[in-house]
Each structure stands twice: as C-alpha cells, then as structure tokens.
C-alpha positions as CSV (number, residue, x, y, z in Angstrom):
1,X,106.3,148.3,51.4
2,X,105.9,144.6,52.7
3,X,103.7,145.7,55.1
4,X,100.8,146.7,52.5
5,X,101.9,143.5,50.2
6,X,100.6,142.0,53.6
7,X,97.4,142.7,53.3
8,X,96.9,140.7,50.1
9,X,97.1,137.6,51.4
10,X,95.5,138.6,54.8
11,X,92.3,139.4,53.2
12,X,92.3,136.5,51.3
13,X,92.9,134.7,54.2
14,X,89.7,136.7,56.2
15,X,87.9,135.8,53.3
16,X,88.6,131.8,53.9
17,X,87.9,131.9,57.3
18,X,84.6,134.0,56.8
19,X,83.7,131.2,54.7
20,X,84.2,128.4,56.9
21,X,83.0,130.0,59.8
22,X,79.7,130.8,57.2
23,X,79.7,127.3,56.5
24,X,80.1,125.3,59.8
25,X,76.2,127.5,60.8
26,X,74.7,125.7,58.5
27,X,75.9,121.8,60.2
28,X,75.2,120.3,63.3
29,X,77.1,118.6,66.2
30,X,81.0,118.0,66.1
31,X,81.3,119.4,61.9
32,X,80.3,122.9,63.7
33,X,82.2,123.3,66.8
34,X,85.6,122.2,64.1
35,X,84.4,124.6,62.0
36,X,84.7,127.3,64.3
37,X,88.0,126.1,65.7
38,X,89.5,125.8,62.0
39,X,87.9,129.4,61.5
40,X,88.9,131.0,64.4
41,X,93.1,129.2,63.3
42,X,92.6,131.1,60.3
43,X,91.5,134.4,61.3
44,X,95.0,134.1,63.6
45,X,97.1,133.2,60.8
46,X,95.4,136.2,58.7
47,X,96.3,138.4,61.8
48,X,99.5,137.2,61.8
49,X,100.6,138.0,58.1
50,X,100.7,141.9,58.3
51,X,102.7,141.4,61.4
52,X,105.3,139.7,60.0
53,X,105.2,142.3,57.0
54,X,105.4,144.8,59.8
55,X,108.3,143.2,61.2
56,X,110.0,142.9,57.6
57,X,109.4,146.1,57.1
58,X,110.9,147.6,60.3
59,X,113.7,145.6,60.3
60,X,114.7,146.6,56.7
61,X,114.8,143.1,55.0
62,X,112.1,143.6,52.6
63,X,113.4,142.3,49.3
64,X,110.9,144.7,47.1
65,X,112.6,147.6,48.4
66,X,115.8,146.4,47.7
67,X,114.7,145.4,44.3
68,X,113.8,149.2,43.7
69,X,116.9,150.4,44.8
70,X,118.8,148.1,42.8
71,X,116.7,149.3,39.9
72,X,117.0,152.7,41.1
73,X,120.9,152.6,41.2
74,X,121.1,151.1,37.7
75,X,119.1,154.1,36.1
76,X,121.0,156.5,37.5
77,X,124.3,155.2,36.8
C-alpha cells in the first residue's frame, strides 16, 4: 500500500522538476546549465520515492497496513 502512497509525492516531485527544467529554457549562460542540473536532482529524487515505497512495501514495514490491521483486529473482537 506504501508503494501507491508513493506516487503522491513523486508526481509532485515530476511536477517541480518539469517546472525548473521549463524554466532554466527560458535564461541564458550559467542560470541554465544549474537549472538543468537541479532538474535533472529532482527527477532522481522523484524516481527514488516509489522505490523506497517498493522497498517498504516488500519488506512489510508499512505502518498504513499495520494501522488497518490494528483497526481490523479491533472490529472484529
């Protein structure tokens, strides 16, 4: 379940970078080539986010499962 939560902030994070990347076209010189570098560290961070909720996932230690099944175990008895 962490893994889709992921892709919340990912795409918010594909949004920034899209942004500054949009942004450092429209300058000149040094502004554009750190532009591109601080876009191209964002679209890594964005890729790294739904690994990590990949790896949460996989490894079990997602606390919105076990949030459910705490819930889950309290309805039932």
């Amino acid at each position: 379940m962490c893994f889709f939560f992921s892709f919340v902030p990912a795409t918010f994070w594909l949004v920034v970078g899209y942004f500054v990347l949009f942004s450092s076209t429209k300058t000149e010189g040094g502004v554009q080539v750190l532009g591109r570098v601080v876009a191209i560290w964002i679209f890594i961070i964005a890729a790294f986010i739904p690994m990590i909720g990949l790896y949460v996932t996989i490894a079990d230690l997602c606390p919105v499962e076990a949030i459910m099944e705490k819930l889950q175990t309290q309805s039932t008895g």
